[in-house]
C-alpha positions, 0 to 999 in steps of 0.5 A: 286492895279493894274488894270486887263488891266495892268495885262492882258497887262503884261500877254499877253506881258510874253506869247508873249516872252515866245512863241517867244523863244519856237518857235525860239528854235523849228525853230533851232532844225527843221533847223539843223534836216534838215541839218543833213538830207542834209549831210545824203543824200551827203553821200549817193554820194561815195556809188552810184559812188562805186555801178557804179564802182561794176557795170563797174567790172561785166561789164568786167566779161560780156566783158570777157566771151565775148572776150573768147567767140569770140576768140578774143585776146584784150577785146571787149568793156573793153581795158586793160586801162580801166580796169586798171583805174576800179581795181584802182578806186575801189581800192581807193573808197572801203575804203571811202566807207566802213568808211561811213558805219561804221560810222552809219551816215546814220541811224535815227530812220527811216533810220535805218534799211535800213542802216544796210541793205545797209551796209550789201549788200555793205560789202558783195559785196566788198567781192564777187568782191575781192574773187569771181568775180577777180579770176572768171574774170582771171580762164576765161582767163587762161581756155580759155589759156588753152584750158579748157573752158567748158560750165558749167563753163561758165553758172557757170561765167554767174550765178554769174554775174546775182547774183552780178547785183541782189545784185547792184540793190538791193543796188539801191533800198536802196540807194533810199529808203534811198534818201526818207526818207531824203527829 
């Protein structure tokens, strides 16, 4: 018959094993969750150099109306190089861009409303750049070609501009939200 301090000492040893392998198995599972979380956040980086790209395209809208404005013949602030070099950069990160947020990477059970918000906020930008903002940037240029520049297509180019920054800044703001609730 053994006696209870034998029984004690191998109880205490089969719960200390026992409670060593739950807590490595938990401290694993804590550690990848916040790896997963880490790459979650470095997704969010082509997203933020995308927004800056939006960003430098209403700018040139903003230099056109500018340069139009000033009957001036060459770009104000954007030359022709760097507006070159805008058009390409977007052109080549959009696609990058749209695959991260197809991919539903960024969505936990927290984040997940936020990430559907932000890929809807980014697609439709993308789609305003493409079909509202482009043409808008080069009907400035030919109106003004033209001698067909009026002011009310002017604040119409104006309003658009301040709804595309709204929806960059709104897009900022998730992009935030979404930094938070991954650290």
């Amino acid at each position: 018959m053994m006696s209870d301090t034998v029984l004690v000492s191998i109880l205490g040893g089969v719960f200390l094993l026992l409670a060593s392998i739950v807590s490595f198995v938990l401290g694993q599972r804590s550690e990848r969750q916040r790896q997963s979380l880490t790459i979650r956040a470095e997704m969010l980086k082509p997203i933020e150099e995308w927004l800056r790209g939006a960003e430098r395209m209403v700018g040139i809208l903003g230099d056109t109306v500018a340069s139009v404005a000033a009957d001036s013949p060459l770009p104000v602030t954007y030359s022709l190089e760097e507006r070159r070099k805008a058009t390409q950069f977007m052109i080549e990160k959009t696609n990058i861009v749209l695959g991260i947020l197809q991919s539903n990477s960024l969505g936990t059970r927290r984040t997940k409303r936020l990430a559907a918000e932000l890929s809807q906020t980014i697609r439709a930008l993308d789609s305003e750049i493409k079909y509202v903002l482009l043409p808008l940037d080069d009907q400035v240029i030919s109106r003004s070609v033209a001698k067909t520049l009026t002011q009310e297509f002017l604040l119409q180019v104006a309003r658009a501009k301040l709804k595309f920054e709204s929806e960059i800044q709104h897009a900022h703001s998730l992009i935030a939200q979404l930094k938070t609730a991954f650290t």
